[in-house]
C-alpha positions in Angstrom: 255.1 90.9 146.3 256.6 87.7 145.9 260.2 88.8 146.1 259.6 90.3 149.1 257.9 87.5 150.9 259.7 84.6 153.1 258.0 81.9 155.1 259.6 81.1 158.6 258.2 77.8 160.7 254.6 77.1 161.4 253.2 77.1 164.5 249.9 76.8 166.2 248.1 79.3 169.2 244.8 79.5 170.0 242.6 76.6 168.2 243.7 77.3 164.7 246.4 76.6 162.5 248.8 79.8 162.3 252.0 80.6 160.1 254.3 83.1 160.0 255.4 85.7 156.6 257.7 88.4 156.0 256.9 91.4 154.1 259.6 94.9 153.6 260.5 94.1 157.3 257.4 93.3 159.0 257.1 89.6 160.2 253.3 88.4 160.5 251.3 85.5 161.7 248.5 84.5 159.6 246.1 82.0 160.4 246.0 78.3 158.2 248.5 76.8 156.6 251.5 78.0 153.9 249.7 78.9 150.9 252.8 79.7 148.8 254.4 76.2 150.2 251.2 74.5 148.3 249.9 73.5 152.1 245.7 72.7 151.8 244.3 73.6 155.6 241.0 72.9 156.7 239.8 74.8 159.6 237.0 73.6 160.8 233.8 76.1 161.8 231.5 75.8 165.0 228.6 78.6 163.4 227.4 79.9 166.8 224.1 82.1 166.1 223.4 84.3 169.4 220.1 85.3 170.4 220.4 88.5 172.1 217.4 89.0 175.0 216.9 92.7 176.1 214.5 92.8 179.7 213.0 96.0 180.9 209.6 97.6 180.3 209.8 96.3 176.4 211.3 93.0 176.4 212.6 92.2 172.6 215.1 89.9 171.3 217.5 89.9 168.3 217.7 86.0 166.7 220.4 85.4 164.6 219.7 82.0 164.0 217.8 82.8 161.0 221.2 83.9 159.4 222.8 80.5 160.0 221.7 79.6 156.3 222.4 83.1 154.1 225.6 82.5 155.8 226.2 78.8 154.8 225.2 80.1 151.2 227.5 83.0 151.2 231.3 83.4 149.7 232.2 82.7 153.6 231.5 79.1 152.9 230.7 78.7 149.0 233.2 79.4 146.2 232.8 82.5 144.3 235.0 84.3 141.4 237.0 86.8 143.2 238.8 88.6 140.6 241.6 88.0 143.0 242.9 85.3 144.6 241.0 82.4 142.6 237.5 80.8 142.7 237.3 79.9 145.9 236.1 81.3 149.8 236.7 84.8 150.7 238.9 84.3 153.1 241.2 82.0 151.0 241.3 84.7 148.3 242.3 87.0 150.7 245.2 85.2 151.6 246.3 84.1 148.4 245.7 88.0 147.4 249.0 88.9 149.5 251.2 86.4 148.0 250.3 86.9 144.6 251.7 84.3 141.8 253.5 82.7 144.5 250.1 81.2 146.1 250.1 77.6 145.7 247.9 76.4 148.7 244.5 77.2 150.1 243.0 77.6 153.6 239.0 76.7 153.6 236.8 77.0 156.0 234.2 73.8 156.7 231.1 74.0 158.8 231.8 71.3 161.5 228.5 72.0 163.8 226.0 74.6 164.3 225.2 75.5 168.7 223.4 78.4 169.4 223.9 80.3 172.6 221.8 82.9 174.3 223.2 86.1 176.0 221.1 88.0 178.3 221.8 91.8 178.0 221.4 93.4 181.3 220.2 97.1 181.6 224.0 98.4 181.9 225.4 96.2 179.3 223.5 97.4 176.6 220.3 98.3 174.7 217.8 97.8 171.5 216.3 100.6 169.4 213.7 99.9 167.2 212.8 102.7 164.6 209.5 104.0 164.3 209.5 104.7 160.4 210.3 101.1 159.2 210.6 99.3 161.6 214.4 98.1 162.1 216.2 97.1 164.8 220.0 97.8 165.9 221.5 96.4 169.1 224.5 98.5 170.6 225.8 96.1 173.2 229.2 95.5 175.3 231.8 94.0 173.3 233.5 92.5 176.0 230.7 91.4 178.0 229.2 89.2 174.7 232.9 88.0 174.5 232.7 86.7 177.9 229.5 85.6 177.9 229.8 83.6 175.1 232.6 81.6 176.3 230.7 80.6 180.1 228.2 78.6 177.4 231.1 77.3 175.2 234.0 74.7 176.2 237.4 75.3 174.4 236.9 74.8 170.9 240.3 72.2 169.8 241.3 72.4 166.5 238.1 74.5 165.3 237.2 78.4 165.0 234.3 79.6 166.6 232.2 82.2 164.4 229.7 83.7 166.5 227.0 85.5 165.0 224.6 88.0 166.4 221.5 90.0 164.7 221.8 93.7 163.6 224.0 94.4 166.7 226.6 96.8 166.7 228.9 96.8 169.8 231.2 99.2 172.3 234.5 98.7 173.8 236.1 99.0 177.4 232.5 98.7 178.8 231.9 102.4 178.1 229.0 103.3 175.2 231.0 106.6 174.7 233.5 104.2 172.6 231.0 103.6 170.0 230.7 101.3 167.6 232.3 98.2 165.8 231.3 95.9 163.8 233.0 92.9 166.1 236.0 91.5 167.6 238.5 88.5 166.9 241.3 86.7 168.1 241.8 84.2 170.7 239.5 84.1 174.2 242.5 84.2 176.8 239.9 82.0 179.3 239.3 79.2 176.5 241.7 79.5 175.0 239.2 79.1 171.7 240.1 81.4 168.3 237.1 83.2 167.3 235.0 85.5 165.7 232.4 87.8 166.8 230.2 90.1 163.9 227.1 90.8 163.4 223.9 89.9 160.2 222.1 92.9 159.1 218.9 93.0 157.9 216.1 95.2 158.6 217.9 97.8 160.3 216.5 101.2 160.6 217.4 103.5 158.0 220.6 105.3 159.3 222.7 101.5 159.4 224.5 101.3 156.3 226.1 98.4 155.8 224.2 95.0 154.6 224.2 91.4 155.5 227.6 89.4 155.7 229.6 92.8 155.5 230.2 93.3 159.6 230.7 89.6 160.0 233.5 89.4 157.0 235.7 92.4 157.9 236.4 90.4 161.4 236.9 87.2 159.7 239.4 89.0 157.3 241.0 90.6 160.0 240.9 87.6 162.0 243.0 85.8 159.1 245.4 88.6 159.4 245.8 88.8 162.9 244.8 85.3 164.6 246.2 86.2 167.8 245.1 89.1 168.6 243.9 89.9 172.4 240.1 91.3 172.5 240.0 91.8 176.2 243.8 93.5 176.4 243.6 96.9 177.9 242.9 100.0 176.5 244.0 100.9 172.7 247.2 98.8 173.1 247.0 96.8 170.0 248.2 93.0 170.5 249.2 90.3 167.8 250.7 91.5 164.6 252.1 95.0 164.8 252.8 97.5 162.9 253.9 101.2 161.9 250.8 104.0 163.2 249.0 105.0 160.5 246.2 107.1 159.5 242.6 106.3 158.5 242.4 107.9 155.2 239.4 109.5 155.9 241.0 111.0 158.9 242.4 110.2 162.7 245.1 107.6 164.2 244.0 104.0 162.8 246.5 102.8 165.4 249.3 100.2 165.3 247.5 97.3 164.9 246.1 95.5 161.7 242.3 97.2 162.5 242.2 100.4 164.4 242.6 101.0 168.1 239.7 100.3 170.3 236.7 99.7 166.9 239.3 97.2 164.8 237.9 99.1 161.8 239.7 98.7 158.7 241.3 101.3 156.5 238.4 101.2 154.0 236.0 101.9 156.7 234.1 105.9 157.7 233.3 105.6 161.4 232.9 109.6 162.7 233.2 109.2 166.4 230.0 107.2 167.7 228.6 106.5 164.5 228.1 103.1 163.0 231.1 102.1 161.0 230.1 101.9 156.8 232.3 101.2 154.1 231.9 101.0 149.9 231.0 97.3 149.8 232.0 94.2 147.2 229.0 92.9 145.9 229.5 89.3 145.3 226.3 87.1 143.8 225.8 83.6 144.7 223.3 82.1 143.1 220.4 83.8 143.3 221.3 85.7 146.5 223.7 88.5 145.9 226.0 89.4 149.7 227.8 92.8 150.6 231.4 91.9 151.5 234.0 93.7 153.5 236.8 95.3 151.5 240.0 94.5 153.2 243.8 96.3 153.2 245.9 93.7 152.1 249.4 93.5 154.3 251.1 95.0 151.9 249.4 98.5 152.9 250.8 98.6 156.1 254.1 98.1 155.1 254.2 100.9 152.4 255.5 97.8 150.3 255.8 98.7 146.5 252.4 96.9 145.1 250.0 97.3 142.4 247.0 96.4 144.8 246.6 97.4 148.7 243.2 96.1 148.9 240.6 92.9 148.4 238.0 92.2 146.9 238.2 95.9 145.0 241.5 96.6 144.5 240.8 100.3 143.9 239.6 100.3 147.8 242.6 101.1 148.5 245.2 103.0 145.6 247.8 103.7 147.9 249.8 102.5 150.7 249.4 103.4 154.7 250.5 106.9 155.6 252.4 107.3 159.1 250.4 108.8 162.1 252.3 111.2 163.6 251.0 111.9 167.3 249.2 115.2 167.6 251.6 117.7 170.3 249.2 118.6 173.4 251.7 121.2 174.8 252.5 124.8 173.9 255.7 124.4 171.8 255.0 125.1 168.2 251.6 126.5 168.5 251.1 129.6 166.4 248.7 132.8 167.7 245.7 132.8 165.4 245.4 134.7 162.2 242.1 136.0 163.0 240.8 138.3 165.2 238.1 137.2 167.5 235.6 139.0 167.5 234.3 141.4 170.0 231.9 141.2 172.5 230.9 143.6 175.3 227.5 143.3 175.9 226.4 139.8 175.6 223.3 138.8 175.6 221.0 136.8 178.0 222.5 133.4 176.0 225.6 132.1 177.2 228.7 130.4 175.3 230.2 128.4 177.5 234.2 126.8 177.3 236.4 124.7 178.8 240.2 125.9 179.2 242.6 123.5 180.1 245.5 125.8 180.0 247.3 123.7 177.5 248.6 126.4 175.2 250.5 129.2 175.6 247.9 131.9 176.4 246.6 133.0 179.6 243.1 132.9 180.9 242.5 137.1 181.1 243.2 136.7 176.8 240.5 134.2 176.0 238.1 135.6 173.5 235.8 138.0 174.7 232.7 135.8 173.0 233.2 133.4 176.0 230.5 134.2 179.0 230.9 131.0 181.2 234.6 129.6 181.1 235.0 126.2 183.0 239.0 125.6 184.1 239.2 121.8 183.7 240.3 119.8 186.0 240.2 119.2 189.1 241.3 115.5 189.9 240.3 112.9 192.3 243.2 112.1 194.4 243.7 108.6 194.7 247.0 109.1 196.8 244.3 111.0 199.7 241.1 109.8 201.6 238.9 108.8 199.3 236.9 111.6 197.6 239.8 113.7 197.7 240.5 116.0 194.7 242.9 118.1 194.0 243.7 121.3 191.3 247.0 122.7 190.6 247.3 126.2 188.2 248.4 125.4 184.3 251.8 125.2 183.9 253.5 128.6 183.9 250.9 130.0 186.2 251.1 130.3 190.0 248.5 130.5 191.7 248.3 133.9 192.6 248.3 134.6 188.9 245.3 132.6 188.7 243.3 133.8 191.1 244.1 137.4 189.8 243.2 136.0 186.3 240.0 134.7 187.9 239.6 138.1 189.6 240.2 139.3 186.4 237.6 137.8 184.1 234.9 138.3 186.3 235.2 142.1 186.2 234.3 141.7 182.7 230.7 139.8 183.9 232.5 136.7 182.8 231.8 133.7 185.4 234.5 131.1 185.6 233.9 127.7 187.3 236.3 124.8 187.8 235.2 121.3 186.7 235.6 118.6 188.8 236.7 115.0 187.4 237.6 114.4 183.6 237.6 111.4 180.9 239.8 108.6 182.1 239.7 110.0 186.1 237.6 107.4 188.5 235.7 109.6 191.5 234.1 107.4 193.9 232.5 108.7 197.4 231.1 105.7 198.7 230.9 106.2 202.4 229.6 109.2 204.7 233.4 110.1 205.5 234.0 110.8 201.9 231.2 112.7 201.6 232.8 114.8 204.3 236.3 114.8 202.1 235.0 115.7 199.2 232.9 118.6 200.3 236.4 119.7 202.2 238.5 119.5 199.4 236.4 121.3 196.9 235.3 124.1 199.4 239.3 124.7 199.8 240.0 124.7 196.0 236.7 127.2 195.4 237.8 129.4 198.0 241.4 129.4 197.0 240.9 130.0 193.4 237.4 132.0 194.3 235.9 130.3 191.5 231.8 131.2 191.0 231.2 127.3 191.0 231.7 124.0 190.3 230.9 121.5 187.0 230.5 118.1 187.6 232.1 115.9 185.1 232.9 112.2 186.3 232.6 110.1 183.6 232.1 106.2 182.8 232.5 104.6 185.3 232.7 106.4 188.2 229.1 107.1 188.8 227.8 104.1 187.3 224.1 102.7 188.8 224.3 99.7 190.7 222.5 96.6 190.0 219.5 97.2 192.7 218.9 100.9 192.0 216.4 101.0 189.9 214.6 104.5 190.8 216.1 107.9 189.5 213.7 109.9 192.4 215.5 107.6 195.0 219.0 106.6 194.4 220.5 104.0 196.2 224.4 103.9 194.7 226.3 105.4 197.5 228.8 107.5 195.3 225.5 108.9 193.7 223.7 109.9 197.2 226.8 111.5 198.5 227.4 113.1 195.5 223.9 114.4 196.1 224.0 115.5 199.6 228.1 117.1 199.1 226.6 119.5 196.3 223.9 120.2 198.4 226.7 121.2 201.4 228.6 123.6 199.0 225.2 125.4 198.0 225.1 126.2 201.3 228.1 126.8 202.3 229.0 129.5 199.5 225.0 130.7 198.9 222.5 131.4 196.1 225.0 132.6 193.9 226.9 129.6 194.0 226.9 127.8 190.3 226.8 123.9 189.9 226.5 122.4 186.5 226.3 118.7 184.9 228.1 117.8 182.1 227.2 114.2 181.3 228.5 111.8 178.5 225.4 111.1 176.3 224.7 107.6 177.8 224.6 109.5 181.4 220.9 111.0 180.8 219.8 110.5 177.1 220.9 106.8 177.4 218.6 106.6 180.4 215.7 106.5 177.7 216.4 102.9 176.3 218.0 101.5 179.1 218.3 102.4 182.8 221.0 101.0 184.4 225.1 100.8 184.9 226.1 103.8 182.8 222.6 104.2 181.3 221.2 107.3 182.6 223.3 107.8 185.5 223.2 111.3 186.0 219.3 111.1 186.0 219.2 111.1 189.8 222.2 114.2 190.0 219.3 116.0 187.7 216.6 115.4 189.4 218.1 115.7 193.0 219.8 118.8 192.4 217.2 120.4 190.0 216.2 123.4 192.3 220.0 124.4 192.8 221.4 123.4 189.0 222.9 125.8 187.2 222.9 124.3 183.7 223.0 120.8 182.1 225.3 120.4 178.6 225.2 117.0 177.4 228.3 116.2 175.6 226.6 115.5 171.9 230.2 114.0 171.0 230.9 111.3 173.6 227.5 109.2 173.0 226.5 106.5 171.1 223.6 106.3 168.1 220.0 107.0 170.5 216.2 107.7 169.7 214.7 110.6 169.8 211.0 111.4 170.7 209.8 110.8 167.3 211.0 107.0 167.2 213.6 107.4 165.1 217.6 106.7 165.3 220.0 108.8 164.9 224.2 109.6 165.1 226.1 112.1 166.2 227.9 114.9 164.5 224.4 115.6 162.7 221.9 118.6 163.1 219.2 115.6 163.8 221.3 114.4 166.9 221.5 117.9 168.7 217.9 118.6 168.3 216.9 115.0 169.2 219.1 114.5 171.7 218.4 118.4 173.4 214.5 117.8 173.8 215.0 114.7 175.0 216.2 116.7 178.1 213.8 119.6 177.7 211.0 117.6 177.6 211.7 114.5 179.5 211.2 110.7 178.4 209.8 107.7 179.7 213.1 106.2 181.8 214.4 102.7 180.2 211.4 103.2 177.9 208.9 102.5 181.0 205.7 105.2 180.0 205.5 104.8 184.2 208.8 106.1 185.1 208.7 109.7 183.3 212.2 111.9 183.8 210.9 115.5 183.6 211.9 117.8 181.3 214.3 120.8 182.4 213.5 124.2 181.6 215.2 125.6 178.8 217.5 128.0 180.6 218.9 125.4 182.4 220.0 123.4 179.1 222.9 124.1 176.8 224.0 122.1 174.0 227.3 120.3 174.4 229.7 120.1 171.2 233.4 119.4 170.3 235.9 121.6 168.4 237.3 119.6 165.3 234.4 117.1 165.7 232.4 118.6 163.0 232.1 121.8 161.8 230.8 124.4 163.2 228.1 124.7 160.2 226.3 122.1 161.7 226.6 123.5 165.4 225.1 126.4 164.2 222.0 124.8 162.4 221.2 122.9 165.5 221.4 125.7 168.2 219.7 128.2 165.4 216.9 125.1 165.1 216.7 124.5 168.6 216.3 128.3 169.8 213.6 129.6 166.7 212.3 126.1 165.6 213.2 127.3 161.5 214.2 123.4 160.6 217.4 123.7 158.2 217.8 121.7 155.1 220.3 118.9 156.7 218.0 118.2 159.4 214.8 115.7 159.2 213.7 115.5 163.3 210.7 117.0 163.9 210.4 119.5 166.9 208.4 118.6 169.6 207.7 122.1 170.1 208.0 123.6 166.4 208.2 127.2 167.8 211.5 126.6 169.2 213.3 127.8 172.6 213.6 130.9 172.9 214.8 130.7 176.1 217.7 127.7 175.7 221.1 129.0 178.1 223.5 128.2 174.9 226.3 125.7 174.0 229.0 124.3 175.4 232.6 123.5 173.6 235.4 121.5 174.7 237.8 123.2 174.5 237.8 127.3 173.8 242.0 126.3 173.5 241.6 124.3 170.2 239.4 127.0 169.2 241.7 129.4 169.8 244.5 127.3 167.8 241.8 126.8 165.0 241.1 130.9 164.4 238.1 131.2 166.4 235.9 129.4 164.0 234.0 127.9 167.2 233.3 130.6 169.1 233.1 133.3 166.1 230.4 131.6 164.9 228.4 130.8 167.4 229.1 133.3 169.5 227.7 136.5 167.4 224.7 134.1 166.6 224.2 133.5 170.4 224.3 136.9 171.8 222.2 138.0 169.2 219.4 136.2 170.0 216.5 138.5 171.8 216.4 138.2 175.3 215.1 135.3 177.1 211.5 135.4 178.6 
């Protein structure tokens, strides 16, 4: 490393020292001072502990002011033997780590005051589950609301870091739960001005958390060190401060361009399965008497695909090999090979329904999608924010005109096949917040239905575009306008097309089974669409992959991708729960034929999609699961499962819908 390393001026942004290093090409800022020019930097600490208050029927807070003193004691602040990098803080080895023999200096942090803040968390910012078995308690919170809040109570922080602290809280970006979890932020606070640091203290977290004390807090003070200037609040994935090549997470997925991964700022070393809480192999380190779990860090040499014998601190077998590039995955046809295997056929399904959405993305038309689908769902149609409000419009796939759809349509239900088109998508804002575009929107959708001559319509507006207002409080009785008219359009179409018209829900899992902890902003916010449209619904799917770690009826936490979630997270539907944990605001249950399980292809595999539908529907518990059925008979009469989308399925052999499929239709009958 050190013939490949050149130091350019120094210069300061934020509140901190920062110089600059170049490595195979790749030019970084790093914060303190030279270290291979012999510089010794102090940066002085302000240790912010943050009390975290929760309101609502169980008011609870999360103190991290306790930790202000394991913290003081740990390698953050106290010298330890790092088998790299010297005797000395663990961020100072870290640095001195990348510059090898050539690291003359050192960088320490000092404590220069302690001031604690307290952050109110507001129904729709965030919530606190507390597990039944031991006891532990795990905060998933607003990442950028914390961020702000913690800088109304502090003043620009000159010539110091701010390390803020909170207690067993994990957080979520771009105020949507659905982006699910990280262990913290860092950089500078563009309305300070201040360069901080935001992680969490674990202790006494329920079973499912992973990681252990300091670990959260160092892996965003390491990163912070590697990438001072990075931009918490910057918009969407773009990654800000020191850039480099994509690469891969080696256990999988687009890390991103940025020194931690897009959206979470996880590190290479880290597992984080969609919505899960991030883990990673810890460094133990013992000081004194007190032994800390420490964050194992890619050193810069990893991204660069420099030649090195070590990518990675503390444990330099964390990492054996340099970054890998990400290579963006193609979303059109070209290149896309026709399956290998057959799918399998299916002409008399059964009175259980597998239910897919096409998107029309590959090259195969909708009259060739496998027979084991029943429902298929043509997604999307799109708000149009270039018409009235509440506008939305459809156009055919590419390479279809719309007289081939419709005859497709036609098509597909001659085989008893219905096919519905869903309105909205991830990423597309629907707002109806007046009586006129009530009006629009019923106009525009009873135009596209009749057009197409779709059976119905699925209702799929994400975070945020149905998100609760402050003031409504009762699920019975909405009071956010887009919600009412929302209500009231459905309503219209039922009407207008008859009985046989089909509506269906699709929420995110913060939309109804985040109702239970929290009620509020995106927190069970398609708890009044339920309940208001519950004598017309079709079917609810909960989308089991775009939700963050909830409770289920027994008390107890768990993640996605897991047989536990999907049984958990299904009967909290089927048998209702008390809303934002009030025993006086009950949602009731839906019936089982109205509910099908919502899963997505490539997201786990389909092993586990088949314990929990085969759990669910006969009550046999399989060996990876450990929830406890409500009802340990089962339900007999559950509609099915959803997948987004029957087109990667298609691409990946039919493994979906071959397997749960056959398992589906050969269930008996429903009562």
């Amino acid at each position: 490393m050190l013939s490949v390393l050149s130091f350019l001026a120094a210069r300061a942004q934020g509140t901190v020292p920062v110089f600059q290093a170049s490595l195979n090409g790749h030019t970084f800022t790093l914060a303190g001072g030279d270290i291979p020019g012999g510089m010794k930097t102090r940066i002085p600490v302000t240790l912010v502990p943050v009390t975290l208050t929760f309101s609502g029927a169980h008011p609870d807070t999360l103190d991290a002011r306790a930790d202000v003193r394991p913290i003081l004691a740990s390698p953050v602040f106290r010298r330890f033997s790092f088998p790299a990098g010297g005797d000395t803080q663990y961020t100072d080895a870290l640095l001195r780590s990348n510059f090898g023999a050539a690291a003359k200096g050192h960088t320490l942090l000092e404590k220069l005051s302690v001031k604690p803040v307290t952050i109110a968390i507001p129904a729709g910012y965030g919530y606190l589950l507390t597990s039944k078995k031991n006891g532990g308690q795990v905060a998933v919170v607003d990442m950028q609301y914390v961020q702000r809040e913690l800088f109304k109570q502090l003043p620009k922080q000159d010539g110091s870091l701010v390390l803020a602290v909170t207690h067993n809280a994990t957080f979520y970006a771009e105020g949507d739960d659905t982006i699910c979890c990280a262990t913290g932020t860092h950089g500078i606070d563009k309305a300070s001005g201040t360069s901080f640091v935001l992680g969490s203290y674990f202790a006494n977290t329920p079973e499912i958390v992973r990681e252990r004390d300091i670990q959260p807090l160092t892996q965003q003070l390491a990163e912070f060190f590697h990438d001072p200037l990075h931009d918490p609040l910057a918009p969407g994935n773009t990654p800000t401060g020191n850039l480099v090549s994509p690469w891969v997470m080696p256990h999988g997925g687009c890390g991103g361009g940025g020194i931690g991964s897009a959206y979470f700022l996880l590190q290479p070393t880290n597992t984080n399965h969609k919505n899960n809480f991030p883990v990673s192999a810890p460094y133990l380190a013992s000081a004194g008497s007190k032994s800390y779990h420490l964050s194992n860090i890619a050193l810069l040499s990893w991204y660069t695909g420099a030649a090195s014998a070590t990518y990675s601190f503390p444990d330099k077998d964390a990492l054996t090999a340099p970054a890998e590039p990400c290579v963006p995955r193609r979303m059109d046809a070209a290149g896309i090979t026709a399956p290998t295997v057959a799918a399998i056929p299916n002409d008399e399904p059964g009175t259980h329904r597998l239910i897919g959405y096409w998107t029309g993305s590959q090259d195969f038309r909708l009259r060739d999608i496998s027979p084991q689908w029943d429902i298929i769902i043509e997604a999307f149609a799109t708000p149009d924010h270039t018409a009235p409000e509440g506008s939305l419009r459809f156009a055919p796939p590419r390479g279809y005109t719309a007289e081939e759809l419709k005859a497709d349509i036609a098509f597909m239900q001659s085989k008893g096949k219905k096919v519905m088109i869903s309105l909205g998508g991830g990423g597309q804002f629907f707002s109806a917040s007046t009586p006129e575009s009530q009006a629009v929107f019923v106009a525009s959708v009873t135009d596209i239905v009749t057009k197409y001559g779709f059976d119905g319509v699925d209702i799929d507006f994400e975070s945020p575009s149905l998100n609760l207002d402050a003031n409504d409080r009762d699920f019975r009785h909405p009071t956010t306008p887009s919600v009412v008219h929302l209500i009231d359009g459905l309503r219209q179409l039922r009407e207008h097309f008859g009985p046989h018209f089909m509506i269906s829900l699709v929420p995110e899992g913060t939309q109804i089974p985040g109702g239970a902890p929290a009620y509020g902003g995106q927190f069970g916010s398609y708890l009044p669409l339920a309940y208001g449209l519950r004598d017309i619904l079709s079917f609810v799917d909960v989308q089991d992959y775009n939700t963050p770690p909830l409770q289920g009826l027994d008390g107890e936490v768990y993640q996605a991708a897991t047989t536990d979630y999907h049984a958990a997270m299904t009967e909290l539907l089927l048998h209702g729960f008390a809303v934002g944990g009030d025993p006086n605001e009950l949602f009731p249950g839906m019936p089982a034929e109205k509910v099908a399980v919502g899963f997505l292809t490539g997201y786990e595999g389909p092993e586990t999609m088949h314990h929990g539908i085969d759990y669910l529907v006969t009550g046999k518990k399989p060996a990876d699961a450990t929830y406890p059925l409500v009802n340990p008979a089962g339900y007999p009469g559950l509609l099915g499962a959803m997948y987004w989308t029957l087109d990667d399925d298609r691409r990946e052999n039919y493994r979906y819908s071959n397997n749960l499929g056959p398992l589906l239709h050969a269930y008996p009958a429903k009562p």
